[in-house]
N, C-alpha and C positions, 0 to 999 in steps of 0.2 A: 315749240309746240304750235297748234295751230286747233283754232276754233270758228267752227263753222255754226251758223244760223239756221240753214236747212238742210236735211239729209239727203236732198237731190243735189248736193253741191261736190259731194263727197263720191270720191272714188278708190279704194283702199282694196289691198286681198291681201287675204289668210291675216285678219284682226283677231287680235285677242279683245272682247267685250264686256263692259260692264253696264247696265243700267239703271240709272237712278235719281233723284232730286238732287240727292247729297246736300242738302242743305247746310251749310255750316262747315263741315265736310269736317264732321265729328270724328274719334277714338275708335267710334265702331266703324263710320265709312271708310279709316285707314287702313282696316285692316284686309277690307275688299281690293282696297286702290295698290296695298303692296304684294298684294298674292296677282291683282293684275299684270302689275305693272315687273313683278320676277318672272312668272309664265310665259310672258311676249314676248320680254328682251331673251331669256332662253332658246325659243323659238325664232328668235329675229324678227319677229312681227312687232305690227304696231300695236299700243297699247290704246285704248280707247274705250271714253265715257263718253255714253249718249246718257243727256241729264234733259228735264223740260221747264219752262215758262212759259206762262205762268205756272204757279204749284198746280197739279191735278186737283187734289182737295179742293184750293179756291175754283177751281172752273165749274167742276160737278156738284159741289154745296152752294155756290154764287156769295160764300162768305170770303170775304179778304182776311188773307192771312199773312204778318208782318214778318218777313223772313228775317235769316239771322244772314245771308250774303244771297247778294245781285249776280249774275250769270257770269259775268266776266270777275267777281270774286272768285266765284268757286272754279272757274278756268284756273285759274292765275292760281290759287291754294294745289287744285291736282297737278298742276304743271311743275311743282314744287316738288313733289312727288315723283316726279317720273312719269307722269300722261304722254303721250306725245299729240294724243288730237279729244281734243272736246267738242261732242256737236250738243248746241242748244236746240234743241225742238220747240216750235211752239207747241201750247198744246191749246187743245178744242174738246169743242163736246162732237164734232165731227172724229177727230183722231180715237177719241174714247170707243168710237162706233168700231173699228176696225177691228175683224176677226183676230187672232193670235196666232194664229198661218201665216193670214194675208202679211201682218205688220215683218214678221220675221222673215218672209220673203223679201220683201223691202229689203229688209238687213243683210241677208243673202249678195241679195245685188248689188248695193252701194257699199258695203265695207269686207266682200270675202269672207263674211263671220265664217271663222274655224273654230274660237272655242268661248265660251259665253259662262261668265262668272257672273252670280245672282246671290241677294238674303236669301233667306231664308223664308221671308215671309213676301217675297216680291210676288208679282201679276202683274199681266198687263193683258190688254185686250177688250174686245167689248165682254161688259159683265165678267174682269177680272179673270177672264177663263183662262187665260196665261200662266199658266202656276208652274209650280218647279216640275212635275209628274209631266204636264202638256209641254213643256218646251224643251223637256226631255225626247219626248217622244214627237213631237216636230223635226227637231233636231236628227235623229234617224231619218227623216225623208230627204232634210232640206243637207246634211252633210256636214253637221257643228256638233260638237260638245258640251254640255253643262255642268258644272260644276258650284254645289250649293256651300255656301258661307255660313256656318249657324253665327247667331248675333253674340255681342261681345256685350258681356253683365260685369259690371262691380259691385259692391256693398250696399248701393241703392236701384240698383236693378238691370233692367237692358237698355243700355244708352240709347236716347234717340231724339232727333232732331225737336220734337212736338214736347217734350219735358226740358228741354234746355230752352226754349223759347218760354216755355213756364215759368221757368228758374228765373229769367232774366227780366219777364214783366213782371215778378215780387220783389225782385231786385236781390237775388239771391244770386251775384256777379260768383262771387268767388264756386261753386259750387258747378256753376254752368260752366266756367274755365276749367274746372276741372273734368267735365263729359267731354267737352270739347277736345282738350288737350294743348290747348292755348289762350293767351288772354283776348277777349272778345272785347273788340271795341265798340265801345259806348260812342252814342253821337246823337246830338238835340243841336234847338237854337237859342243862338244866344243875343238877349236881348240889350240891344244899349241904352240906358236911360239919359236921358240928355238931365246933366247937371250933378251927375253922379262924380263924388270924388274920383274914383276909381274904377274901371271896367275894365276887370281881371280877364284877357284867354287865356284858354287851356292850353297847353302845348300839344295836347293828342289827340286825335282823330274818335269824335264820338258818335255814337248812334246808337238811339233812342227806339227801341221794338213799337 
């Protein structure tokens, strides 16, 4: 697999596409990444997620938001999967500006977009104008396909990265492992007190939302 930092780096044709934060790279993003990642290799294309950092939310709200994985987590989780190329985009309140043409022209150019897999509830663009109806009909000019994913619900609703980060600052581990579809590691610091009998580590990798 191979991940790139800017989409000017990237030179790729006839991609099969997916775009999104993927945070976490939850139950519900699995089931975008294996409808991508059968579609492409089908076609002999490459399978590819364009994801961003920072989150859009923290850029356009200017609140910090404690993710559940770091760029090169969520590579290294879809490459588990079957990705064959992850680009991280940074993201801006400049990139937010960018028409929903212009950006997919972009896309056009540096990865051969042929066929573009989306939620259900995705956008992108200035003011969101990106929606599934417009990059449909983008799509018709620029020569790609769209294909929408409706979102994957169980018993406590529609999985999604913003309620498992919930879950997990009440400490409500086990529930969130369960949206997820794996155990989420926990990770803080740990403090050594000088004169302490005993300063037990943990054997496993934890982190602290």
């Amino acid at each position: 697999m191979k991940h790139y930092y800017s989409l000017e780096e990237v030179n790729l044709q006839n991609s099969t596409l997916t775009i999104g934060v993927f945070d976490g790279v939850h139950r519900g993003h699995r089931e975008i990444i294996k409808k991508l990642v059968a579609d492409a290799h089908k076609q002999n294309a490459p399978a590819v997620v364009l994801t961003f950092d920072p989150h859009p939310a923290s850029v356009l709200t200017g609140k910090e938001l404690r993710l559940l994985t770091t760029p090169d987590e969520r590579a290294d989780i879809l490459h588990s999967f079957g990705v064959d190329v992850v680009i991280t985009q940074r993201f801006t309140r400049d990139l937010s500006t960018v028409p929903a043409f212009e950006y997919m022209s972009r896309l056009k150019t540096h990865l051969g977009l042929s066929h573009l897999l989306i939620g259900y509830d995705f956008a992108l663009g200035k003011g969101r104008e990106g929606n599934a109806p417009r990059l449909t009909e983008i799509g018709k000019e620029l020569n790609y396909t769209v294909e929408i994913i409706p979102a994957l619900s169980d018993e406590s609703g529609v999985i999604s990265s913003t309620e498992i980060r919930k879950l997990i600052s009440v400490g409500n581990v086990n529930e969130a492992n369960h949206l997820l579809g794996y155990k989420y590691p926990l990770g803080g610091i740990i403090i050594m007190v000088p004169g302490a009998e005993k300063n037990q580590l943990p054997n496993s990798k934890y982190r602290l939302p």
